[in-house]
PAZAPA-4460 file (N, C-alpha, C; in steps of 0.05 Angstrom, whole numbers, plus 32768, in hexadecimal, padded with zeros to 4 digits):
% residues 280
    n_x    n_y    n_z   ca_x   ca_y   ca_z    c_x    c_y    c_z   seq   type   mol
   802B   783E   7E9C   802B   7847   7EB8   8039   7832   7EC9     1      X     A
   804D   7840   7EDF   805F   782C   7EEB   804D   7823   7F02     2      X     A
   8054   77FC   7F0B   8046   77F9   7F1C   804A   77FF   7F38     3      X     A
   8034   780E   7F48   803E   7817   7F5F   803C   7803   7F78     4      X     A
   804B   780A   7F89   804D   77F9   7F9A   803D   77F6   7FAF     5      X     A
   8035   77E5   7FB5   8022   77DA   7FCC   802B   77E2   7FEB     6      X     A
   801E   77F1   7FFB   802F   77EE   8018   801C   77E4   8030     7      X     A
   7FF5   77E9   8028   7FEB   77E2   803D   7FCB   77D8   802E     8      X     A
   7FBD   77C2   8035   7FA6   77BB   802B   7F90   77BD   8048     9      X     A
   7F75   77CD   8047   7F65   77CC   805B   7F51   77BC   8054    10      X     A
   7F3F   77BE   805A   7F1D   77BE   805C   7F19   77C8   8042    11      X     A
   7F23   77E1   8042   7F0A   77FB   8034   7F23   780E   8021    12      X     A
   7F3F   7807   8028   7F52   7811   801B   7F65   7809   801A    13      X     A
   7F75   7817   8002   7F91   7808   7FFE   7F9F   781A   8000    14      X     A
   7FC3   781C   8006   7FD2   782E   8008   7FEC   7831   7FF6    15      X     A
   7FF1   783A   7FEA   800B   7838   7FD1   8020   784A   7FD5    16      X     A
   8034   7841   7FD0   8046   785D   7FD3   8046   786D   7FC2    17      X     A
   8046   7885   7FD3   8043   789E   7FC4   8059   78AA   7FAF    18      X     A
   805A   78BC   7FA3   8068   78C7   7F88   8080   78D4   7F9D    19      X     A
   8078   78EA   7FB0   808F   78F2   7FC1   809C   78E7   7FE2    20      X     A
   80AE   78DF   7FE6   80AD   78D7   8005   809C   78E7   8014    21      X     A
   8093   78D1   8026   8091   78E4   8041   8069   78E1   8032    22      X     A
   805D   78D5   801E   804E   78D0   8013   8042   78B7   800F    23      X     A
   801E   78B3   8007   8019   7899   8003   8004   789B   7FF3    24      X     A
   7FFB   7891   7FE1   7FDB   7896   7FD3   7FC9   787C   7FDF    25      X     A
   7FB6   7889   7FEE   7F9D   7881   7FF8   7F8E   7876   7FE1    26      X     A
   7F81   7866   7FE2   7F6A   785A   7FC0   7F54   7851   7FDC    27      X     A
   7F41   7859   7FCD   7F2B   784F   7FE6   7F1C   7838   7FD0    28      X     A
   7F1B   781E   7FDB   7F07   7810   7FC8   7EE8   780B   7FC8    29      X     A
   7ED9   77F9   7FBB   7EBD   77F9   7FC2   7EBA   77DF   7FD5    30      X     A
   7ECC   77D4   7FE4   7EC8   77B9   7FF3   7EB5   77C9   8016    31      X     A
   7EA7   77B7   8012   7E99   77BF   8030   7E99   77A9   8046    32      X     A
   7E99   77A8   8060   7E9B   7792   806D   7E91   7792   8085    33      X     A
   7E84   7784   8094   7E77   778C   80B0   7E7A   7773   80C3    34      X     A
   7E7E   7772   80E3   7E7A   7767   80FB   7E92   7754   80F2    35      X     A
   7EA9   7762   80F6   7ECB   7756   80F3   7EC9   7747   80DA    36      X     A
   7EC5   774B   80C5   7ECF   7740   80AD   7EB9   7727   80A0    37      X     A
   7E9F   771F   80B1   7E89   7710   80B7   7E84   7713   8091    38      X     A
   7E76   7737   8098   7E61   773D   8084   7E75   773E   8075    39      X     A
   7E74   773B   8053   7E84   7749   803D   7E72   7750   8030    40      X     A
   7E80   7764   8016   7E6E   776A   8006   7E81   777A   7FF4    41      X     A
   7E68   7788   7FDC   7E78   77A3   7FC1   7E67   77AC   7FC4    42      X     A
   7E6D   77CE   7FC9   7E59   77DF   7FC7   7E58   77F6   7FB0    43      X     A
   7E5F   77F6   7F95   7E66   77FA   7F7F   7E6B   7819   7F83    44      X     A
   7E77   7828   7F7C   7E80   7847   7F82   7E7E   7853   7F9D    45      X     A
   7E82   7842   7FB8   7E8B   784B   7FC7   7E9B   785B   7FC9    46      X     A
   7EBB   7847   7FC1   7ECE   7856   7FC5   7ECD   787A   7FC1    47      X     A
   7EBC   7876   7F9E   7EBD   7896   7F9A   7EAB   78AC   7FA4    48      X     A
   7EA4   789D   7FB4   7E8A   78AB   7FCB   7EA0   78B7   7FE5    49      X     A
   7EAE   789F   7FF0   7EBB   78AA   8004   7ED3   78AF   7FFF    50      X     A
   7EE1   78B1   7FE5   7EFB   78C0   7FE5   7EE8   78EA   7FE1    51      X     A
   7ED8   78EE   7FD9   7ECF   7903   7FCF   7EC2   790F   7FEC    52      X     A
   7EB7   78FE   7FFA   7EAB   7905   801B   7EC4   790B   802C    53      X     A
   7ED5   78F9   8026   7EF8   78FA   803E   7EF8   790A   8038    54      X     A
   7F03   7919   8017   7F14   792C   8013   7F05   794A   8024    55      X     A
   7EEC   794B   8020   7EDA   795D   8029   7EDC   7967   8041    56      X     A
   7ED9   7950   804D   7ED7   794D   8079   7EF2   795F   807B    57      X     A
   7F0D   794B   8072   7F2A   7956   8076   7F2C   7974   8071    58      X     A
   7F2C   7980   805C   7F2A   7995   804E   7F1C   79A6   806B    59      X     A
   7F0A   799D   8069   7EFD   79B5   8080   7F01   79AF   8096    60      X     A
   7F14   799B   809F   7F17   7999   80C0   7F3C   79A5   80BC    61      X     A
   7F44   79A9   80AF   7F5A   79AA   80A6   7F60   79D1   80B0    62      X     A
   7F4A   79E0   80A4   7F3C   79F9   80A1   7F35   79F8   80BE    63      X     A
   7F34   79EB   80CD   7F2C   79EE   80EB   7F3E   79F2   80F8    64      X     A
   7F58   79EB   80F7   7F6F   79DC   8100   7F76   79C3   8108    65      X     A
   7F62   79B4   80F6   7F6D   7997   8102   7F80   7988   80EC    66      X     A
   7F9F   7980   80FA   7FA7   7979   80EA   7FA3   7957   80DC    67      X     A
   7FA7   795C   80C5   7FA0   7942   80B4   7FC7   793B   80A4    68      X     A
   7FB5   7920   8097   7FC8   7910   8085   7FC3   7919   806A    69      X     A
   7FA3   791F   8063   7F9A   792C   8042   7FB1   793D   803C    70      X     A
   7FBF   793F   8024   7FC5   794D   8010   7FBC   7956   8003    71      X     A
   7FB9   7947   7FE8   7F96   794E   7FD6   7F8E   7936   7FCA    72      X     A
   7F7B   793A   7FB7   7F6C   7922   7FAA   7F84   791F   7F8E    73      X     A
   7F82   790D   7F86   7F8E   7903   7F6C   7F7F   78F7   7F5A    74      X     A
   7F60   78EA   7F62   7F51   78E1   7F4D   7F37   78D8   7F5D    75      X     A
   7F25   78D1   7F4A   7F0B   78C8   7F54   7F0D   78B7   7F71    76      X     A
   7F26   78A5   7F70   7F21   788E   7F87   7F3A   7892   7F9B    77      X     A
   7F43   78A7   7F94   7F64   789F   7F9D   7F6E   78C9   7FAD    78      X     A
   7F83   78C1   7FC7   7F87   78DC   7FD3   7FA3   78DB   7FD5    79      X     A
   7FAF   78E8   7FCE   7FC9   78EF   7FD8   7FCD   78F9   7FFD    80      X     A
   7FD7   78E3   800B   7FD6   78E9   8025   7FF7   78EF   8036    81      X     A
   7FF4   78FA   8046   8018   78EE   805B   8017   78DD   805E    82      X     A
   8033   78CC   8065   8033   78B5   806E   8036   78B4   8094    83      X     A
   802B   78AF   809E   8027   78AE   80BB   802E   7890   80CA    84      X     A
   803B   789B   80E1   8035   787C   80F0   801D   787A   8102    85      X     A
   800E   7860   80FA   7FF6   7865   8105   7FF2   7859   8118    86      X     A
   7FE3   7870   812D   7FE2   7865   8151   7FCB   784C   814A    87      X     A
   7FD2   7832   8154   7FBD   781C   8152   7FA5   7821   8166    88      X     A
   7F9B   7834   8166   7F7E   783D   8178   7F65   783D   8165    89      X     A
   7F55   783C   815A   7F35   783E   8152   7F2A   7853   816A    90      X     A
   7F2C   7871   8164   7F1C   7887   8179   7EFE   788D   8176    91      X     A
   7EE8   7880   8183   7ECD   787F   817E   7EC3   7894   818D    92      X     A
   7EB3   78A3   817B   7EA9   78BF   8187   7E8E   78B4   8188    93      X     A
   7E81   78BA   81A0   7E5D   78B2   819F   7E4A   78C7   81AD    94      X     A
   7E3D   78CF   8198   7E26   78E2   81A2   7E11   78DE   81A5    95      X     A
   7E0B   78C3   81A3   7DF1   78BB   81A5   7DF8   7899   81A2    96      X     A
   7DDD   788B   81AB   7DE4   786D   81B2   7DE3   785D   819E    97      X     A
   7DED   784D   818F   7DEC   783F   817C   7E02   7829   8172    98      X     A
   7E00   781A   8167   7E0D   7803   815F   7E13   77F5   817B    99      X     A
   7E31   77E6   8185   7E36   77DB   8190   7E33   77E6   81B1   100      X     A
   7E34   7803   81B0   7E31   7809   81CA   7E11   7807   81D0   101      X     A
   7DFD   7806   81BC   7DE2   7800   81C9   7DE7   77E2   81D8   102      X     A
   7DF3   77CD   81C5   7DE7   77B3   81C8   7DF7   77AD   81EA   103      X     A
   7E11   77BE   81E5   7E27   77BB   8206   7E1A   77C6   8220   104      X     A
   7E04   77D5   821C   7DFC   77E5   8230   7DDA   77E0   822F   105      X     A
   7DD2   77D2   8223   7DB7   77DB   821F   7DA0   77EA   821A   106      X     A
   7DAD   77FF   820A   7DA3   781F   8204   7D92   781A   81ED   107      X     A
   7D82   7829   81E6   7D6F   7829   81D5   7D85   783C   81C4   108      X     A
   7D87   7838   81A1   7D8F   7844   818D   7D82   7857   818D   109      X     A
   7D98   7870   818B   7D8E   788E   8189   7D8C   7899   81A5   110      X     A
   7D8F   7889   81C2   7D8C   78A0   81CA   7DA7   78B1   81D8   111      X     A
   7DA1   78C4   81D8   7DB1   78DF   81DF   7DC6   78D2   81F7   112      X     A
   7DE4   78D8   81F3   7DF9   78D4   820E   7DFA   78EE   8211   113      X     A
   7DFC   78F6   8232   7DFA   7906   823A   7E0B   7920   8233   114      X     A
   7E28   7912   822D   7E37   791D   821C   7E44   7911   8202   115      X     A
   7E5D   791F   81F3   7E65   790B   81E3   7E7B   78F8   81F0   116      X     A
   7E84   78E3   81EA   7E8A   78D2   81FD   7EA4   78BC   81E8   117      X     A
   7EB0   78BD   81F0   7ECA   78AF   81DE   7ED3   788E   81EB   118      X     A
   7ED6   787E   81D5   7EDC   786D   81E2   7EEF   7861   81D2   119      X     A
   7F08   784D   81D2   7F1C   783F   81C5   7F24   7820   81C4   120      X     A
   7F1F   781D   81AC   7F24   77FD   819B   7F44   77FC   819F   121      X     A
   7F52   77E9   819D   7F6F   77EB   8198   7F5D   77D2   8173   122      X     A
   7F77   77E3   8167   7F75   77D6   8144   7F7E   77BC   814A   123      X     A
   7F74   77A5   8142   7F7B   7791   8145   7F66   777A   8143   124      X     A
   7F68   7779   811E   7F57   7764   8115   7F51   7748   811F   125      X     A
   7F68   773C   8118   7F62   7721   8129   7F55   7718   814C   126      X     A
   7F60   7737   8153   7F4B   7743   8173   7F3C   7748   816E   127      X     A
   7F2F   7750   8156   7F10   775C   8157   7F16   7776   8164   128      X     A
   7F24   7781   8161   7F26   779D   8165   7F17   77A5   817D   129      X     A
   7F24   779D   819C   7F1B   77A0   81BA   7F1B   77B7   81BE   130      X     A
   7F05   77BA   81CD   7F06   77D7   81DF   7F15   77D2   81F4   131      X     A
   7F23   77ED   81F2   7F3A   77EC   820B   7F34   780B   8217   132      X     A
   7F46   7811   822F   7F40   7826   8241   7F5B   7831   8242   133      X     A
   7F65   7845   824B   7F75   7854   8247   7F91   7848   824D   134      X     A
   7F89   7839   826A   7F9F   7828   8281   7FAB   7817   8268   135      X     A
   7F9C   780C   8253   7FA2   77FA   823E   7FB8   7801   822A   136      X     A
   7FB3   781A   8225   7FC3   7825   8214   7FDF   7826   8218   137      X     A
   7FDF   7835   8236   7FF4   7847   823F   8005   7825   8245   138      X     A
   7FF8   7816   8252   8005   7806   825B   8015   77EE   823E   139      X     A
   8003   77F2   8225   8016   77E5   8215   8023   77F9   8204   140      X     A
   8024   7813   8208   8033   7823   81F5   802E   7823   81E7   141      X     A
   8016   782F   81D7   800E   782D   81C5   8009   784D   81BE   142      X     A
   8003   785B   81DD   7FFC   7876   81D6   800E   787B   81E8   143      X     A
   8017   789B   81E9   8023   78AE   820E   800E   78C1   8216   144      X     A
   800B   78BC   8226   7FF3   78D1   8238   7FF0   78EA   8226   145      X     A
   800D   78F5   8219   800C   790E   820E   7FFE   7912   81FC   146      X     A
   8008   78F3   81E7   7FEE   78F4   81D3   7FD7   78F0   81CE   147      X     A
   7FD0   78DE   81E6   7FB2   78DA   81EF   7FA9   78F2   81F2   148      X     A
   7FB0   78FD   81F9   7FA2   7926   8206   7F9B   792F   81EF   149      X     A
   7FB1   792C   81D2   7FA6   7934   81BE   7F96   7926   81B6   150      X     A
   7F9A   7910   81AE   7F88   7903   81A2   7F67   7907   81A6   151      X     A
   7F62   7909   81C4   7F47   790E   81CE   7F3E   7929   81C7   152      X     A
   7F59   793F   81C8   7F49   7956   81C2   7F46   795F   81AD   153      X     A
   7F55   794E   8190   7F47   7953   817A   7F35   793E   8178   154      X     A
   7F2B   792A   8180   7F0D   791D   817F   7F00   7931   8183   155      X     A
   7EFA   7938   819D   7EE0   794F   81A5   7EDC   7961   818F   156      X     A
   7EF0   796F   818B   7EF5   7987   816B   7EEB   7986   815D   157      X     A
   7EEE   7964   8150   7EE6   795F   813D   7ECE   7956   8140   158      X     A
   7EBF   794A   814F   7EA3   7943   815A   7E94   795C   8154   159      X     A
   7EA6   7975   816F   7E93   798E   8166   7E93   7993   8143   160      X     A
   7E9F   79A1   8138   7EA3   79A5   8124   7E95   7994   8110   161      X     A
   7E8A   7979   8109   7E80   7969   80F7   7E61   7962   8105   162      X     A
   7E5C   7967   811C   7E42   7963   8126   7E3B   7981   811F   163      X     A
   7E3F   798E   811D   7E38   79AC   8118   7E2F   79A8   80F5   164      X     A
   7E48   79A5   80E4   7E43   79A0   80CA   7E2A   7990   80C6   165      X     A
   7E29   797A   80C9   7E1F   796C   80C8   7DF8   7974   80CF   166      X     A
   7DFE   7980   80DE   7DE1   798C   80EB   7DDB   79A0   80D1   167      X     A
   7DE7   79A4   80CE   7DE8   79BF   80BD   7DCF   79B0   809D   168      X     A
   7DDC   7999   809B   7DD2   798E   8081   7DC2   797C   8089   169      X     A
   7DB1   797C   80A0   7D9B   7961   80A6   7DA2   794C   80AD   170      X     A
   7DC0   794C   80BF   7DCA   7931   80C5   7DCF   7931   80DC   171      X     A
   7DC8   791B   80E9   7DD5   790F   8110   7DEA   7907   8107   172      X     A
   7E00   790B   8114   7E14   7900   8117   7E14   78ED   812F   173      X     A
   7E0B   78DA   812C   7E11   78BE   813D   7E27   78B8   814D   174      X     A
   7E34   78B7   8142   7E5B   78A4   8151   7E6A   78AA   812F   175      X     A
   7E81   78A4   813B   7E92   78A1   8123   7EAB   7899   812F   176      X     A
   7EBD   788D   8121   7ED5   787D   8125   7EEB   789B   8112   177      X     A
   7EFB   78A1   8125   7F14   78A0   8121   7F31   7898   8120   178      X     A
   7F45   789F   810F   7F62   788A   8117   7F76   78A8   8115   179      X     A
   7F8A   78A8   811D   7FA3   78B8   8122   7FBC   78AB   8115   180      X     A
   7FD4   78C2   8113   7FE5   78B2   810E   7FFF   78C3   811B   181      X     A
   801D   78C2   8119   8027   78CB   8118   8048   78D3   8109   182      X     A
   803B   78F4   8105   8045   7903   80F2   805F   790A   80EE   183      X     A
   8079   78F8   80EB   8098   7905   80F1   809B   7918   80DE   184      X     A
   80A1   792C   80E4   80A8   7943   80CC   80B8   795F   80DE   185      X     A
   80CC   7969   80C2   80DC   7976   80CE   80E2   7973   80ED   186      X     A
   80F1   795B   80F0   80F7   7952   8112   80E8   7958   8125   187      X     A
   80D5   7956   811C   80B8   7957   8130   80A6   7939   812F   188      X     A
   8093   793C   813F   8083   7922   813F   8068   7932   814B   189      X     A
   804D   7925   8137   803C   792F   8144   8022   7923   8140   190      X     A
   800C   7925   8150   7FEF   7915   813F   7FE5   7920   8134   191      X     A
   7FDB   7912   811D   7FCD   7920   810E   7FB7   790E   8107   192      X     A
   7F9A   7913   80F5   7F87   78FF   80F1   7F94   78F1   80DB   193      X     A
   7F86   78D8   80D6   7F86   78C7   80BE   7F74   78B9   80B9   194      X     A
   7F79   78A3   80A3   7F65   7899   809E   7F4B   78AE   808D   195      X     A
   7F38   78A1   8099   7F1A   78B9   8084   7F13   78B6   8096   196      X     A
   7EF3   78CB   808F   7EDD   78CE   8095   7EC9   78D4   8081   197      X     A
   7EB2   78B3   808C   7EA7   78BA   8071   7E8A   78A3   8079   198      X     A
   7E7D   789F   8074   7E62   788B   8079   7E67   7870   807E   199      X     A
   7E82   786E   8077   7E93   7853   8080   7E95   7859   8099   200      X     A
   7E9D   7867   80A4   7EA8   7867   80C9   7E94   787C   80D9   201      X     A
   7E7A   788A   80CB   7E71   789A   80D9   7E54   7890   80D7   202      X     A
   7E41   788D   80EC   7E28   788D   80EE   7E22   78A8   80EA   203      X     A
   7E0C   78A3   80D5   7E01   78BA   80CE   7DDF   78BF   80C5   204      X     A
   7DCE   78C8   80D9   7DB3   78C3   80D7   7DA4   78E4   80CF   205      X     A
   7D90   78D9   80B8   7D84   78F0   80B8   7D74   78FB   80C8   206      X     A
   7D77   7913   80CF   7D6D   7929   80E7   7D4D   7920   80E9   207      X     A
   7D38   791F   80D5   7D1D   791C   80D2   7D12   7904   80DB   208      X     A
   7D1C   78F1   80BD   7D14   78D9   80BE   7D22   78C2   80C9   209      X     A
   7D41   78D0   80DC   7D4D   78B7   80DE   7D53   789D   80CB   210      X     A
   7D52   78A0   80B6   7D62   789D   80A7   7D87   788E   80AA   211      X     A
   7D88   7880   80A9   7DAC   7877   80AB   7DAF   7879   8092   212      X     A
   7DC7   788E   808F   7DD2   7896   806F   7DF6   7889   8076   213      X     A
   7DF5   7872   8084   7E19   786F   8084   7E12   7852   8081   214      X     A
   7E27   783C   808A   7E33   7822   8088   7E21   7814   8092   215      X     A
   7E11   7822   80A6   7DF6   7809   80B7   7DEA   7802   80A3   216      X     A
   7DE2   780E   808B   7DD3   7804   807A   7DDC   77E8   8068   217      X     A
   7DF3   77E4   806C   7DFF   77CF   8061   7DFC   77B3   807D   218      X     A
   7E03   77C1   808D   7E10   77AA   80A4   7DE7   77A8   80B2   219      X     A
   7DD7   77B7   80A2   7DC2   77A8   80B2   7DB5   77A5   809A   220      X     A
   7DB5   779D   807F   7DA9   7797   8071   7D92   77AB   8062   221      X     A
   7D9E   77BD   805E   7D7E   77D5   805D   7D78   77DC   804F   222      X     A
   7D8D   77D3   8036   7D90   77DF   8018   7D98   7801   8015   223      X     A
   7D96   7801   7FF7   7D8D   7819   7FF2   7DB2   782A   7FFC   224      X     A
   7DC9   7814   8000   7DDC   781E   8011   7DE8   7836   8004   225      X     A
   7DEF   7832   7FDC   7E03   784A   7FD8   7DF3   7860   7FDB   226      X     A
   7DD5   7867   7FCF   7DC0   7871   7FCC   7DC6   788A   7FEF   227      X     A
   7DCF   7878   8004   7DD7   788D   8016   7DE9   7895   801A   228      X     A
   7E00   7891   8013   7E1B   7890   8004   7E19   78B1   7FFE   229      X     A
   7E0C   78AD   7FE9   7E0A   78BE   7FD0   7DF9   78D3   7FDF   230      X     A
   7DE4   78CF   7FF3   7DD3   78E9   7FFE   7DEA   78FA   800C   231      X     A
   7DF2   78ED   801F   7E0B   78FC   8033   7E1C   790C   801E   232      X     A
   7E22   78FD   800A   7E36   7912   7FF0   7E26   7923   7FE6   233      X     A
   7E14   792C   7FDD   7E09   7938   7FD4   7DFF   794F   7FEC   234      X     A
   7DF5   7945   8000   7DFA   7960   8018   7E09   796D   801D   235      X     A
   7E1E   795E   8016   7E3D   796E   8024   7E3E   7986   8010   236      X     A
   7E34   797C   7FF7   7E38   798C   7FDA   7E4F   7988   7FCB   237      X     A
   7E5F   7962   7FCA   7E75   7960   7FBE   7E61   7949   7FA5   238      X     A
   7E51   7946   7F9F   7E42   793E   7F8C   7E2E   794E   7F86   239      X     A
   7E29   7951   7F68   7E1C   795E   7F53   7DFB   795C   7F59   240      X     A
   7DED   7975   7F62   7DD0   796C   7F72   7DC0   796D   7F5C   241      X     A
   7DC3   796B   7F3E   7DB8   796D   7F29   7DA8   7952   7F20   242      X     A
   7DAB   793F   7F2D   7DAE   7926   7F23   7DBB   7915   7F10   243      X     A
   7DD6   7920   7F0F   7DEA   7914   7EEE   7DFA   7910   7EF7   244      X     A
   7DFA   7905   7F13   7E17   78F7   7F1E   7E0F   78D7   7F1C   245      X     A
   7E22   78C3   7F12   7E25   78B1   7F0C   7E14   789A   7F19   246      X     A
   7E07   7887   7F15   7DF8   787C   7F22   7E07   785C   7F29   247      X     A
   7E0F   7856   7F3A   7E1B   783E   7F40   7E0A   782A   7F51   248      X     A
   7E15   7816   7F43   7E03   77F9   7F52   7E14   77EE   7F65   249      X     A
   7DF9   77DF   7F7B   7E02   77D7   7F8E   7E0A   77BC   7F8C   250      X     A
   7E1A   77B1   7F94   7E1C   7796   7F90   7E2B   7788   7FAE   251      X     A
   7E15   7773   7FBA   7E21   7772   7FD9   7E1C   775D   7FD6   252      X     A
   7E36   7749   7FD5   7E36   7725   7FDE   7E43   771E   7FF5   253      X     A
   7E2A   7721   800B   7E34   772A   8029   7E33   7708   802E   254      X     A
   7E42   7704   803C   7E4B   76F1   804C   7E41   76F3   8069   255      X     A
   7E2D   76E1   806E   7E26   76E7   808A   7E13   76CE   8097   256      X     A
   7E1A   76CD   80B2   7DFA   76C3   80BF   7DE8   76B7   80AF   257      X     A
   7DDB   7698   80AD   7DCB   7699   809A   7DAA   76A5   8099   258      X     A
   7DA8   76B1   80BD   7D90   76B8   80BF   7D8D   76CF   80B5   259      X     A
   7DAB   76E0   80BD   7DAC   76FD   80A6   7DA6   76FD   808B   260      X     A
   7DB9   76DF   8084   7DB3   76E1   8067   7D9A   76E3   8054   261      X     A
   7D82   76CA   806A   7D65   76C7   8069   7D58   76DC   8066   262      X     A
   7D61   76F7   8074   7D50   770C   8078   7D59   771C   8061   263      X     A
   7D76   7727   8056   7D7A   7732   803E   7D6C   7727   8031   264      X     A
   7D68   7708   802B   7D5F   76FC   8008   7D44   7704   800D   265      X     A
   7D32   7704   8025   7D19   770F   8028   7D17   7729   8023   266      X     A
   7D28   7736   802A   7D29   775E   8023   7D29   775D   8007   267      X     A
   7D3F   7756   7FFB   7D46   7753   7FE5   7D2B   774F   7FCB   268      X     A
   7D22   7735   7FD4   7D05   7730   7FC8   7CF7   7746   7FCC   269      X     A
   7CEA   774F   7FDB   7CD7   7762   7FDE   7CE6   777A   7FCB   270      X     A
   7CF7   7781   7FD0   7D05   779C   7FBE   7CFC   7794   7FA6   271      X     A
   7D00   777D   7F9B   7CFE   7775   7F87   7CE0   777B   7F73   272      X     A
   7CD1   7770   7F8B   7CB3   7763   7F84   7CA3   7789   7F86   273      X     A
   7CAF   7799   7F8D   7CA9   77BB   7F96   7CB3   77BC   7F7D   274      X     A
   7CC9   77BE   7F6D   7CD7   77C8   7F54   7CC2   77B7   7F47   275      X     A
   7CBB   77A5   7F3D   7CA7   7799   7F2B   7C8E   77AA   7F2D   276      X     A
   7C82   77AC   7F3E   7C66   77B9   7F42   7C6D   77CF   7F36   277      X     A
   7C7E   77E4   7F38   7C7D   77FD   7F31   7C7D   7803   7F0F   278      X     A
   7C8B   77E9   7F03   7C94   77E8   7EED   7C7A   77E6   7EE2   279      X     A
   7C65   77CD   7EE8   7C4E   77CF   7EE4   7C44   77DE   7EE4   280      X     A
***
């Protein structure tokens, strides 16, 4: 097999060039990472959690009319996508209060915004990826008003449309992070989504028990992370509800805080010292 070529390395994915122009194969890996590159970690069959969840979301937002970069799948970890130029925005959809907008505002987690409510990062690692306001955009060209219009009105779309799903199978849809790109084809240019959607970029709480079945479980220590991984897949109904879908281990050598760290090796123990007793 010839070696393919490298064109983009993330967080959570890699990008290769694709077999036809105008193409790229997506590989989603199992690297996880939290609070700008702080936390690290392996979260062992991620990737094949959220290439199997993307393909899912896409597929049916696709069926809505929202246009995407998905093609199709090519293998357990990997998607055949378009190649897009991508608007440097992070589009945060929030339906409820949580993560950084609790701690900015002083909201109690979970509660209800009055509506859904959008807000924008410009991409930019070594920035820590800033919230910016519209005036920001326009003023460095990054977006044109025209595509801002879209861009916002497939957020909402897609908000409606996956908070609906989502309800459907026992899940809050929290916030979630979107990215765009744009699409040159047949002498046109247009936005379309990119990137995924998948427990990596979406808060996702169970309806009952509240429950966090996405990435908080990593970035706050809670365990138990693929284990929710794997619930969200299995709701959607893109994993086998029989119990004979593959069982993967977690493995997280998080880099962090040493008072965070204090409190994992304490979680950690106790998990531990619970798995002993039972064995007994």
């Amino acid at each position: 097999m010839a070696p393919r070529k490298p064109i983009y390395e993330g967080k959570a994915k890699q990008l290769f060039e694709g077999p036809e122009p105008g193409t790229l194969i997506q590989h989603f890996k199992d690297d996880a990472t939290a609070f700008n590159n702080v936390k690290k970690g392996t979260i062992s069959g991620k990737g094949v959690l959220n290439n199997r969840i993307s393909e899912y979301l896409m597929l049916r937002l696709h069926d809505m009319g929202i246009p995407t970069h998905f093609i199709r799948t090519l293998n357990m970890r990997e998607q055949l996508i378009k190649a897009v130029q991508i608007v440097p925005l992070e589009v945060i959809v929030r339906n409820y209060a949580a993560g950084s907008f609790s701690k900015r505002f002083g909201v109690t987690e979970g509660k209800a915004l009055g509506h859904p409510m959008i807000e924008y990062c410009y991409k930019n690692d070594a920035l820590g990826d800033p919230f910016v306001t519209e005036e920001h955009i326009f003023a460095f060209n990054w977006c044109t008003p025209q595509e801002m219009d879209e861009i916002r009105m497939y957020a909402f779309r897609i908000n409606d449309f996956l908070s609906g799903l989502f309800a459907g199978i026992g899940i809050r849809l929290v916030d979630f992070k979107l990215e765009f790109g744009r699409l040159f084809e047949n002498e046109r240019e247009m936005i379309i989504l990119a990137d995924e959607i998948s427990p990596d970029n979406c808060r996702l709480w169970d309806l009952k028990s509240g429950k966090k079945l996405d990435k908080d479980r990593f970035r706050q220590d809670l365990g138990q992370i693929e284990d929710a991984y794997r619930e969200v897949a299995r709701r959607l109904g893109v994993l086998p509800q029989d119990g004979t879908e593959s069982s993967y281990v977690i493995e997280v050598n998080a880099k962090m805080p040493e008072k965070r760290k204090a409190a994992s090796k304490s979680s950690a123990t106790k998990t531990k010292s619970t798995k002993a007793k039972k064995k007994k």
